[in-house]
C-alpha positions as CSV (number, residue, x, y, z in Angstrom):
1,X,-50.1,30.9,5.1
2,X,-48.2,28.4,3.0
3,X,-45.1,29.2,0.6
4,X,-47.9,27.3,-2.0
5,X,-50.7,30.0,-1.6
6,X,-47.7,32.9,-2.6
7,X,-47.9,33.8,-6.2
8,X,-45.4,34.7,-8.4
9,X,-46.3,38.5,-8.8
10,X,-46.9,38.7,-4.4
11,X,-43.0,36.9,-4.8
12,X,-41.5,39.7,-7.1
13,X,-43.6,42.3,-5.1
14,X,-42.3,40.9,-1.2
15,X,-38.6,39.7,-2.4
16,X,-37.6,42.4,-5.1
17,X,-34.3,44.4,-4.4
18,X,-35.9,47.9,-5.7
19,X,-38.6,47.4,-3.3
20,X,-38.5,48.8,0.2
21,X,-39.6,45.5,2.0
22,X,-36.6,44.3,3.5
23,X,-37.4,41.2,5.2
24,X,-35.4,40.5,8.7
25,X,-37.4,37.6,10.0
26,X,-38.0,34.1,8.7
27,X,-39.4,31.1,10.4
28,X,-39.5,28.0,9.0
29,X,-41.9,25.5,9.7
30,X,-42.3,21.9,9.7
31,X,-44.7,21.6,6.9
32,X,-42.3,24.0,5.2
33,X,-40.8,21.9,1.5
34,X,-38.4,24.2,-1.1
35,X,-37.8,28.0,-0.7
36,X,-38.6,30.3,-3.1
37,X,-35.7,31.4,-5.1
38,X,-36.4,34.9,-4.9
39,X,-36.0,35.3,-1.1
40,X,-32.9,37.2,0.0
41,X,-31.4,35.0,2.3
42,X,-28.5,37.6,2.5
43,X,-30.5,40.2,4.3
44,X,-32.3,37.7,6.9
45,X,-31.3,39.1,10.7
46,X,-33.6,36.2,12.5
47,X,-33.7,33.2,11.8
48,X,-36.1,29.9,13.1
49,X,-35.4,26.6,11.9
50,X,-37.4,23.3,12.8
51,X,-35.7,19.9,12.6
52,X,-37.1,18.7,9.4
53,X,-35.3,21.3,7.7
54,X,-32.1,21.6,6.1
55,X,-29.2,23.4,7.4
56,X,-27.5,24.7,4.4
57,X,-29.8,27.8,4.5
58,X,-27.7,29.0,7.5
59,X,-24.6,29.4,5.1
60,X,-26.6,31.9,3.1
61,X,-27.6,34.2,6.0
62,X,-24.6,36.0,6.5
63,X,-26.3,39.2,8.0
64,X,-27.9,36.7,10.7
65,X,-28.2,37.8,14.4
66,X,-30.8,35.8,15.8
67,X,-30.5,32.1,14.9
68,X,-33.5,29.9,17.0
69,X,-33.6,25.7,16.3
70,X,-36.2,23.7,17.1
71,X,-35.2,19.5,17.1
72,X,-33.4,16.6,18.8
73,X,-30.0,17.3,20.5
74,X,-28.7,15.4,17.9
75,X,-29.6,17.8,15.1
76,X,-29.0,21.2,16.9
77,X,-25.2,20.2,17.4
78,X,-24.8,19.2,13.8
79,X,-27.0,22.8,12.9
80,X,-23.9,24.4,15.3
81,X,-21.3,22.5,14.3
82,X,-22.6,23.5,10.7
83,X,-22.2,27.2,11.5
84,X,-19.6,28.8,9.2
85,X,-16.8,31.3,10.6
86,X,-18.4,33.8,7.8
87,X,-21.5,34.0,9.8
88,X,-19.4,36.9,12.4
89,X,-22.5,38.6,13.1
90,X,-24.6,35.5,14.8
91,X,-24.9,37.4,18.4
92,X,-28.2,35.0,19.6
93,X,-28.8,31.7,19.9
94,X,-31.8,29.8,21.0
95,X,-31.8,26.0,21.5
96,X,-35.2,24.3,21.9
97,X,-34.5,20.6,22.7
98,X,-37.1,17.6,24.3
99,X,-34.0,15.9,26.4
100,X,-30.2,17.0,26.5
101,X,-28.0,14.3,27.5
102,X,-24.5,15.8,27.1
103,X,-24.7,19.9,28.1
104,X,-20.9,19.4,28.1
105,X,-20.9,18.8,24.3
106,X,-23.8,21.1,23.6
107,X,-21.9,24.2,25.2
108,X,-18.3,23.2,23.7
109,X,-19.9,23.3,19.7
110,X,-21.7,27.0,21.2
111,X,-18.7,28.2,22.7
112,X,-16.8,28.3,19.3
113,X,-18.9,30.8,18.0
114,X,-16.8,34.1,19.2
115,X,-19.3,36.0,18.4
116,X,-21.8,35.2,20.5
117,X,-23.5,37.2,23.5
118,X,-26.5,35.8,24.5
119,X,-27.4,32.2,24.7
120,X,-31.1,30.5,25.7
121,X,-31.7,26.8,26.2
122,X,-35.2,25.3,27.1
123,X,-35.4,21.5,27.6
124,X,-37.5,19.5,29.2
125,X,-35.2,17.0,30.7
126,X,-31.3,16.8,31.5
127,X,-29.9,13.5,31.9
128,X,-29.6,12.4,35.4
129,X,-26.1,11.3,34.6
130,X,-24.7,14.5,33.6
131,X,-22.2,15.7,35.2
132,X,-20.5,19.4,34.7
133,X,-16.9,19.8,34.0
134,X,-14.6,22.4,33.2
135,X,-14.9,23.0,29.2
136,X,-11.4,23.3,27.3
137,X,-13.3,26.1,24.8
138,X,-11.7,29.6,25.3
139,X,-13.5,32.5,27.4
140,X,-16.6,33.2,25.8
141,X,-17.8,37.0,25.4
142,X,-21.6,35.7,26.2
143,X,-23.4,38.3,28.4
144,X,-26.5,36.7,28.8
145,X,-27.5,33.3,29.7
146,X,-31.2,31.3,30.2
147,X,-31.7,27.5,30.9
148,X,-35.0,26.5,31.8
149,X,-35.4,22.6,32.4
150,X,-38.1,20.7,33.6
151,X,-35.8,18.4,35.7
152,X,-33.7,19.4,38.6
153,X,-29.8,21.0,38.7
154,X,-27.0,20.9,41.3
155,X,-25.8,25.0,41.6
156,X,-22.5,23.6,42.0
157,X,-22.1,21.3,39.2
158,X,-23.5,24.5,37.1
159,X,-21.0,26.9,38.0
160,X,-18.3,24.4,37.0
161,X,-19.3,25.8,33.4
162,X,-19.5,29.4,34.8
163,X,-15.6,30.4,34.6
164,X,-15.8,29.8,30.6
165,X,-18.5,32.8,30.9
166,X,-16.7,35.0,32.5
167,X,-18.4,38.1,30.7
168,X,-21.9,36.9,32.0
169,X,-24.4,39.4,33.5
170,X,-27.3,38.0,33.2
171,X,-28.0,34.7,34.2
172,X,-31.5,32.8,34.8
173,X,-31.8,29.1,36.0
174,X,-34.5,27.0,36.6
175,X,-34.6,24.5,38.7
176,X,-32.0,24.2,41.5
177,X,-32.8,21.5,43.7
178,X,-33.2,21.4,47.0
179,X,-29.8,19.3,48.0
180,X,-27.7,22.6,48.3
181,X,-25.6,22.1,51.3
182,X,-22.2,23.8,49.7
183,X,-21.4,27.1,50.1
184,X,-21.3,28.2,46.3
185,X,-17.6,28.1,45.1
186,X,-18.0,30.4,42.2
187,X,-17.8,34.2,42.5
188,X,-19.8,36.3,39.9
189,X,-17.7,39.5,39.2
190,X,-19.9,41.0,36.3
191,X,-23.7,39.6,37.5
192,X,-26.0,42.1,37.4
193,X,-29.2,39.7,37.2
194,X,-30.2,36.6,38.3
195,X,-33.2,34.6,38.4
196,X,-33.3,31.5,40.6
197,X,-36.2,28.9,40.2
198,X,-35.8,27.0,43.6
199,X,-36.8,23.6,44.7
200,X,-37.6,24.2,48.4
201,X,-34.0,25.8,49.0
202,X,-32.9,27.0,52.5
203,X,-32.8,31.0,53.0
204,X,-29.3,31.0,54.1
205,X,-28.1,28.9,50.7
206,X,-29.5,32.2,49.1
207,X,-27.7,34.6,51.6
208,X,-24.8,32.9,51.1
209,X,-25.1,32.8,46.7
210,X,-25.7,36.6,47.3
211,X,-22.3,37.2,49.0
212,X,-20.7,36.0,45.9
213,X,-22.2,38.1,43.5
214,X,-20.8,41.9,44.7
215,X,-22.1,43.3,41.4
216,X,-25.8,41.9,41.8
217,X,-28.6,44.4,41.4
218,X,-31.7,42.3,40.7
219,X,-32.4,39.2,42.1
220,X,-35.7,37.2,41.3
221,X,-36.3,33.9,43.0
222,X,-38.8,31.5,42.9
223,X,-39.6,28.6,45.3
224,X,-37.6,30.7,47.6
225,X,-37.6,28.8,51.3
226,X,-38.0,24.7,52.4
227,X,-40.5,22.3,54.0
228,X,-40.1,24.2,57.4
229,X,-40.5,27.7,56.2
230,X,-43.5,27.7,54.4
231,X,-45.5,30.5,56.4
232,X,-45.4,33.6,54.6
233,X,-45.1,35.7,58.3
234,X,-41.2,34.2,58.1
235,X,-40.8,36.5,55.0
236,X,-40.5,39.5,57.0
237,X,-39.2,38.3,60.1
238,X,-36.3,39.6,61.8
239,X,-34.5,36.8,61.3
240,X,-34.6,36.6,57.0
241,X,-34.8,40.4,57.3
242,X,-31.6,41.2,59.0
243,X,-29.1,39.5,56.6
244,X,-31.0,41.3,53.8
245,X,-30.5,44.7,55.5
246,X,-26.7,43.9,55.4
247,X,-26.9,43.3,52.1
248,X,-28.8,46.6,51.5
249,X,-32.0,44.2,49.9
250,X,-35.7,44.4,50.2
251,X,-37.4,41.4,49.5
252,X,-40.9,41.5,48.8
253,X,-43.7,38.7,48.3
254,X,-45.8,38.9,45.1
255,X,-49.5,38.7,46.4
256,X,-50.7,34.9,47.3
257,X,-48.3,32.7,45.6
258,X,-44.9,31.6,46.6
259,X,-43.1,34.2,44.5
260,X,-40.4,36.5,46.0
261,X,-38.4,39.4,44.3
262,X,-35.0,40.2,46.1
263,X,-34.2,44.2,44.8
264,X,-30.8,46.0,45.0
265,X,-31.8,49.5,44.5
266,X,-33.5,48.4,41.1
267,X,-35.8,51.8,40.8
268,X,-32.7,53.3,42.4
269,X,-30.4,52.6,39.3
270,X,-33.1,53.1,36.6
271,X,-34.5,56.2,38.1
272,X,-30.6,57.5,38.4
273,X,-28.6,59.6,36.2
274,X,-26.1,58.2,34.1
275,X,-22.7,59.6,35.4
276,X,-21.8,60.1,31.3
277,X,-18.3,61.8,30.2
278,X,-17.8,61.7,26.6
279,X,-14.6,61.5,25.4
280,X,-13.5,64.3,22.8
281,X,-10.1,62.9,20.6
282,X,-9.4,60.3,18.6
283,X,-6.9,57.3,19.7
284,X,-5.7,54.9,17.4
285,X,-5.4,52.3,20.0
286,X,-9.0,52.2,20.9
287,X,-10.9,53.6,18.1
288,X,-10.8,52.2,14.7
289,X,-12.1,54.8,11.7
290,X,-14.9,53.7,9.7
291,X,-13.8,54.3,6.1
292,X,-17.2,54.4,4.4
293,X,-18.6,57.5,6.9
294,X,-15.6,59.7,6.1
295,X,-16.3,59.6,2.6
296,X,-19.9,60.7,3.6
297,X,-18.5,63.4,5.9
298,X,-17.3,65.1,2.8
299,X,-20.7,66.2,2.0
300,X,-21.4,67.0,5.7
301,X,-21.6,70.4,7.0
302,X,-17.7,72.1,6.8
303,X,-17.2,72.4,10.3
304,X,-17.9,69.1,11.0
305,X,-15.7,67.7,8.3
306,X,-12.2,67.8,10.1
307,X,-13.8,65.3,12.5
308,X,-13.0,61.8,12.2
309,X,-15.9,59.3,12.3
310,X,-15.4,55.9,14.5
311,X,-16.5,52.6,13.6
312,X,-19.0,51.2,16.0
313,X,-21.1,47.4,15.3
314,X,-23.8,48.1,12.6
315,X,-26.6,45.5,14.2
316,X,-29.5,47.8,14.3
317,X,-28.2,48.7,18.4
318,X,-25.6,51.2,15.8
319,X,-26.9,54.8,18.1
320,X,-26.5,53.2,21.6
321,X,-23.4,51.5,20.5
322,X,-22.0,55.5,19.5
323,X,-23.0,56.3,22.6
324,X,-21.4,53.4,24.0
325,X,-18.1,54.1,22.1
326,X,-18.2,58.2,23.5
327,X,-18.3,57.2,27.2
328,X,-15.6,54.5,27.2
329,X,-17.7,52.5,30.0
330,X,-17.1,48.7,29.6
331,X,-20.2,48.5,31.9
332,X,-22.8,50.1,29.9
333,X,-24.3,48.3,27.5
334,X,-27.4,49.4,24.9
335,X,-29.7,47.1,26.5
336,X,-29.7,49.8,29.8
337,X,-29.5,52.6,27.1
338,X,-32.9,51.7,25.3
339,X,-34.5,51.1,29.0
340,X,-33.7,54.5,29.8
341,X,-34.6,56.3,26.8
342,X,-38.2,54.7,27.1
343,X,-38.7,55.7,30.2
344,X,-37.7,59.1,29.4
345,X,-40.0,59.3,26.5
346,X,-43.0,57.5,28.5
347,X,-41.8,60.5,31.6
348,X,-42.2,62.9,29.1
349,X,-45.0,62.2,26.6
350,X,-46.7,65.4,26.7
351,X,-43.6,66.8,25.9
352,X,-42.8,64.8,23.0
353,X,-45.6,64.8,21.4
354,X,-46.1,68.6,21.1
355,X,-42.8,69.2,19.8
356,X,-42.4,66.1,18.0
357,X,-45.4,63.8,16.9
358,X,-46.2,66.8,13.9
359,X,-42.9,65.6,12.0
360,X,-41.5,62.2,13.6
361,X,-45.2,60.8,13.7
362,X,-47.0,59.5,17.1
363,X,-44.8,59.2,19.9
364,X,-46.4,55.2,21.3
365,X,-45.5,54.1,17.4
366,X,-41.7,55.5,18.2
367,X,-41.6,53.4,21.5
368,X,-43.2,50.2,20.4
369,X,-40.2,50.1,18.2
370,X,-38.0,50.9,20.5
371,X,-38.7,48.3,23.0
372,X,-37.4,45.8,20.2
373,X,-33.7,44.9,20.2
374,X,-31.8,45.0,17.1
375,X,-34.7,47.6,15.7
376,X,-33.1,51.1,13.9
377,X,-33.1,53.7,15.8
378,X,-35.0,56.9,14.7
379,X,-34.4,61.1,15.8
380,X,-37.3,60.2,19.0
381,X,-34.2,58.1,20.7
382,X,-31.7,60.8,19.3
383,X,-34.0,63.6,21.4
384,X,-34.5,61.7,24.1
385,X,-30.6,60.5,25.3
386,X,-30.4,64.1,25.1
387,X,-31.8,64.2,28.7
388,X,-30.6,60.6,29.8
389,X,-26.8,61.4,29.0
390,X,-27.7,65.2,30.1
391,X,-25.3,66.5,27.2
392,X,-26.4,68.2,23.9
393,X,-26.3,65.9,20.5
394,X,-25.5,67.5,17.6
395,X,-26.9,65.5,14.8
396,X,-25.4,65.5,11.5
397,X,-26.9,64.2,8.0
398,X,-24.8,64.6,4.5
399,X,-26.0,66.8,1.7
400,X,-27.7,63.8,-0.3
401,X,-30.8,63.7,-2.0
402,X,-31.7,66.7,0.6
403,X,-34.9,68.4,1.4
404,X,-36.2,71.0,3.0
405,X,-38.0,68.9,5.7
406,X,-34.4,67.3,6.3
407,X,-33.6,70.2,8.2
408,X,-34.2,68.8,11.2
409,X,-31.5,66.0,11.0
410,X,-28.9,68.7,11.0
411,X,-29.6,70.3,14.4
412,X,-28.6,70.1,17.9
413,X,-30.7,68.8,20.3
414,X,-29.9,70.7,23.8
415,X,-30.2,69.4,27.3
416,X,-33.7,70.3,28.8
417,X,-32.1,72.1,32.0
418,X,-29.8,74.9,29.7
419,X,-28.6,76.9,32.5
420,X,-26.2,73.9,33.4
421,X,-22.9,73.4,31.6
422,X,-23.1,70.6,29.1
423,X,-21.2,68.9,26.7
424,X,-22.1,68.4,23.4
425,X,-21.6,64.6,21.1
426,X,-21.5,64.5,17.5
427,X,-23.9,62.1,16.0
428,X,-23.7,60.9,12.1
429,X,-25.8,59.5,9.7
430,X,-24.8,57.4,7.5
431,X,-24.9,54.3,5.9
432,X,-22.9,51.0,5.8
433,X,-22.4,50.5,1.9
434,X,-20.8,53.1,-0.3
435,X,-23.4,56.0,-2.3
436,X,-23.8,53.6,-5.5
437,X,-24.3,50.4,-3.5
438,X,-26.6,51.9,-1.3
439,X,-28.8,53.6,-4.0
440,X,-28.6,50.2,-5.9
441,X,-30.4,48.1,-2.8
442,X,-32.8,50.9,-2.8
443,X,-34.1,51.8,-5.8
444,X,-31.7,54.4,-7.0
445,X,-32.5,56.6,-3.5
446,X,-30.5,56.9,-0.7
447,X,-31.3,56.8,2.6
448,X,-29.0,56.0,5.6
449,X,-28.5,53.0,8.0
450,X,-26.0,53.6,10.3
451,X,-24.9,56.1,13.0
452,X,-21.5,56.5,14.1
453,X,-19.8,59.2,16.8
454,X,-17.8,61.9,15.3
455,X,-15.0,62.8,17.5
456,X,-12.3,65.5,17.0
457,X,-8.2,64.4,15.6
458,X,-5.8,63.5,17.9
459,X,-3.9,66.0,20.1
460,X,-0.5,64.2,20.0
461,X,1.3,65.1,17.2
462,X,2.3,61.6,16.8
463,X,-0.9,60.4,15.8
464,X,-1.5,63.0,14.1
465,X,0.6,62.4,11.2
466,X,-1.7,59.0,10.6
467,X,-4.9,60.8,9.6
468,X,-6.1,63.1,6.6
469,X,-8.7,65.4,6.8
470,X,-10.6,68.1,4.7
471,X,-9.5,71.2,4.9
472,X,-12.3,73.6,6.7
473,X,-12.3,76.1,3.4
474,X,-14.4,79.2,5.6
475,X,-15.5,79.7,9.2
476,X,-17.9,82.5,10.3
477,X,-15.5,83.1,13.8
478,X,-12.1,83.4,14.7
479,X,-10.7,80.6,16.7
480,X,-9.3,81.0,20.1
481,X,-7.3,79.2,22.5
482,X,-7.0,79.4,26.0
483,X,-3.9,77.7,28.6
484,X,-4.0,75.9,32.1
485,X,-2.2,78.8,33.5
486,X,-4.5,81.5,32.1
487,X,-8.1,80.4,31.3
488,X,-9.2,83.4,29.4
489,X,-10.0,82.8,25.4
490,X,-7.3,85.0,23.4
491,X,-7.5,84.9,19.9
492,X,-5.4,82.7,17.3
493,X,-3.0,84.6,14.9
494,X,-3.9,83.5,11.4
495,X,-1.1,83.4,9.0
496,X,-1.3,84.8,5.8
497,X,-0.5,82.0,2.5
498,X,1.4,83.2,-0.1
499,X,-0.3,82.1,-3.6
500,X,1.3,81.2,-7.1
501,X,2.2,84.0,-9.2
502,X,-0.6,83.5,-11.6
503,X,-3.0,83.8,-8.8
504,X,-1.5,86.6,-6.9
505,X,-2.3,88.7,-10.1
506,X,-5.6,87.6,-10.3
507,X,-5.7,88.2,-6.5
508,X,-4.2,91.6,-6.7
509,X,-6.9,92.7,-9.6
510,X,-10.1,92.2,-7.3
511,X,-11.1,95.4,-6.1
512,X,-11.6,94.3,-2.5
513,X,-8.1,93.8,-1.8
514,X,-6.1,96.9,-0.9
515,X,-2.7,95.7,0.1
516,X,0.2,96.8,-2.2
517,X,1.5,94.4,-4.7
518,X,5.5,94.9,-3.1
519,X,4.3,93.6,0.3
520,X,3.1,90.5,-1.0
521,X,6.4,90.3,-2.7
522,X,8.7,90.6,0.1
523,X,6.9,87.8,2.1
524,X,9.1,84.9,2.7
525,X,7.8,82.4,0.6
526,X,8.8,85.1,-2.1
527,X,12.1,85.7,-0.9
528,X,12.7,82.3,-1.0
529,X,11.9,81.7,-4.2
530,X,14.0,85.3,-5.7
531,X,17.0,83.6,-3.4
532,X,17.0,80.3,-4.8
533,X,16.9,81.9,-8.5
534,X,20.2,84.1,-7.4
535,X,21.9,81.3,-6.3
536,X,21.1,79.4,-9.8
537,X,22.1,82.4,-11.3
538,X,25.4,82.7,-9.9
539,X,26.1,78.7,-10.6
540,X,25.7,79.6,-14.2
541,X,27.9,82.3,-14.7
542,X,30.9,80.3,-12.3
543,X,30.3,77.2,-14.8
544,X,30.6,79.5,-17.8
545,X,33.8,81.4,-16.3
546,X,35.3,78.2,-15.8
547,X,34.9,77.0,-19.3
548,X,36.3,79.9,-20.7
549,X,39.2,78.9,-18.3
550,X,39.6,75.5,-19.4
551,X,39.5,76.4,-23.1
552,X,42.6,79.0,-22.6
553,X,44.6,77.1,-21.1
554,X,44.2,74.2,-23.8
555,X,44.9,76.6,-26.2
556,X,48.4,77.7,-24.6
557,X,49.4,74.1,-24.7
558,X,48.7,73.5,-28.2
559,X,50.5,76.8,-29.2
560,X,53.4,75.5,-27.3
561,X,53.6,72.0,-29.3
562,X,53.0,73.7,-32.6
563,X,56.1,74.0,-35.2
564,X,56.7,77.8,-36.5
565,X,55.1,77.2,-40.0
566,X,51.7,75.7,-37.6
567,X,51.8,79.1,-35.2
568,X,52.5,81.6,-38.2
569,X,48.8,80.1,-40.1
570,X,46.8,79.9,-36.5
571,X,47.9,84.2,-36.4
């Protein structure tokens, strides 16, 4: 379907702001001419340009995540160049490209974007001239790396480039030729993954690329071994089998082609717990308060409200970057986080389904979406980390526009195995544009967008002092407090608040209260008060008796000067 074929009245219905179509994805084609003026480039998250088009659209897309271009070298580095710093979102790029002749130049206009953590390239040729060199572009943050090309690449001259992505844990390659007689220079601290496409490359070249990856868990390989070991019995000979064994990996040969997969405990780490310890306080030097959510907390249940609500990346990966934010692991990242909540649900379907599919709808829709990255998250992943982080979530939604079948938003989801001890994260809903913006994108209704972690205020007094909080106004329990040296839970004295006059006699009129007027007034913010009235009252009667002074004693004097005729009038 052509931009032609669209009517006016499909363009209003597909590109209106009080419709609920939000459109994230836009490809455009070759045979693409002018836009429609309706389209709201502002809320575009993936983007796919061809060559012909023009690159000013970019500009526009300032929620963009995804960006793929399809054209000559040429173009794509003026497309990057293009690239304004407002775009701060752009996390993705995808370069589609016949021949590169200068990957130098290409990665030096990528590595400028800051913001960027994954990075694909597929071209058919690179120039037999290239040569890698050290790039003067500052560390990138890029996680994830792909570069498939048709013609061959030294592993050497490659990780030249490797030091600028020092973040990098996944990285796939294809091809490395078959001249690699250097023991790789280059060690991998953070590689998780890595895929190899070999050209006839000796075993012990691999062994020894292995040794320098300590983090590795998955390696894939294809093209694994030369000329001389073509005969598939050598794959599980002593010889390949004892380094491997070292190395604690099982390699194993996919049916009758020449495909091998090299595994480090990969069923191992998905089928293992996550080790998760949430962190329970607020600290200003690693958590930043998202502004727009504690204005929402207001209308949040009261004993939530003292809680303070951190900011986390709103990029659709909002819930797993919460969870993220609670465990203060620099290692796990969402991508894991979705794997494992998938497999929980698939481990679990019966389960979900009975207890779930009636209200959150079937439990195969909930996972299809899952499996996309960048996709919102819904309360199926909220019930299922439950039993990957093996803690209780409490999840939280604001009094707005309520219903009754909203109930379920506001409960806590407990661990499956209850008779272990368990922790319990605070999980909030709400959304990244204030009440009257957000009801303004949506036809006048609200519903949210974002999660974000609620954690509890600081417990040094110093930091304290930086944050305000609602005051809890009732509480069904009386809170307790416990010390290292004696665990047991003692209560909390309460103190009692002395009110304004006014109110304390419309407080000592209510028939429920029985306590005598005279000990409210002998309290001490009472005696206060009747002690700095003495004191004023004293200063008033000393300034008087010194007036009275004063005025004597100038009398006296003026008696004194006086003649007799003046003294016998004054009597």
């Amino acid at each position: 379907m052509t931009f032609e074929s669209i009517t006016v009245t499909v363009d209003q219905l597909l590109f209106s702001a009080n419709n609920r179509y939000f459109l994230r994805g836009l490809t455009l084609d070759i045979d693409v001419g002018n836009l429609p003026k309706q389209i709201p480039l502002n809320r575009i998250v993936s983007l796919t340009l061809h060559e012909s088009f023009c690159i000013k659209v970019i500009e526009n897309c300032l929620e963009l995540r995804s960006l793929k271009l399809i054209g000559v070298i040429k173009w794509v580095s003026c497309t990057i160049n293009s690239i304004s710093r407002a775009n701060t979102k752009l996390n993705q790029i995808t370069v589609v490209t016949p021949t590169i002749r200068s990957l130098t130049e290409l990665f030096t206009s990528i590595l400028s974007i800051t913001s960027l953590r994954r990075l694909e390239i597929l071209t058919d040729e690179v120039a037999e001239s290239f040569k890698f060199c050290i790039l003067p572009a500052p560390l990138s943050k890029i996680e994830q790396f792909l570069l498939d090309s048709g013609s061959t690449i030294n592993w050497n001259d490659l990780s030249q480039i490797l030091p600028d992505l020092s973040s990098i844990r996944f990285l796939s390659v294809n091809l490395i030729d078959r001249n690699q007689k250097l023991i790789p220079s280059f060690i991998f601290q953070n590689l998780r993954t890595l895929s190899l496409g070999l050209l006839e490359v000796s075993f012990n070249w691999i062994i020894q690329l292995v040794a320098t990856t300590p983090c590795l868990i998955k390696l894939k390989l294809t093209g694994l071994v030369d000329a001389d070991e073509q005969s598939k019995e050598l794959y599980h000979c002593e010889k390949i089998q004892a380094p491997l064994c070292a190395l604690n990996l099982n390699l194993v040969c996919n049916g009758d082609d020449n495909d091998c997969n090299l595994y480090y405990g990969e069923l191992e780490w998905l089928l293992t717990p996550i080790n998760f310890t949430n962190i329970t306080h607020f600290d200003p030097r690693v958590h930043k308060i998202d502004q727009k959510a504690k204005l929402y907390l207001r209308k949040a249940p009261l004993n939530v409200q003292n809680m303070v609500p951190i900011e986390v990346m709103a990029d659709g990966n909002c819930l797993y970057n919460s969870i993220i934010c609670l465990s203060g692991n620099a290692f796990l990242t969402h991508s894991e986080l979705r794997v494992r909540t998938i497999l929980e649900l698939i481990k679990n379907e019966v389960f979900y389904n009975n207890s779930y599919s009636h209200i959150l709808g079937p439990l195969n829709e909930g996972i299809k979406n899952i499996t996309h990255n960048f996709s919102f998250s819904e309360l199926y992943e909220l019930v299922g980390l439950k039993n990957v982080l093996k803690c209780n979530i409490r999840s939280i939604y604001p009094n707005i526009d309520y219903r009754q079948d909203l109930n379920i938003m506001n409960s806590t989801f407990e661990y499956a195995q209850s008779n272990l001890p368990s922790n319990t994260i605070f999980i909030f809903w709400t959304h990244t544009l204030n009440e009257i913006g957000a009801r303004n994108n949506n036809a006048g209704n609200w519903t949210p967008n974002h999660f974000v972690p609620l954690i509890l205020p600081s417990n040094n007094p110093e930091f304290q002092t930086n944050l305000s909080h609602p005051q809890v106004l009732s509480s069904d329990t009386t809170p307790t407090k416990s010390t290292r040296k004696n665990s047991i839970a003692t209560q909390v004295r309460i103190p009692n608040f002395n009110m304004e006059d006014g109110e304390q006699q419309l407080f000592l009129t209510s028939p429920m209260i029985s306590q005598p007027a005279e000990e409210i007034s002998t309290t001490p913010r009472t005696k206060r008060r009747q002690y700095s009235i003495e004191n004023n009252s004293n200063a008033d009667t000393t300034n008087v008796e010194n007036q009275r002074t004063l005025a004597r004693e100038r009398m006296s004097i003026n008696r004194a000067q006086a003649i007799p005729e003046e003294v016998e009038r004054q009597r």
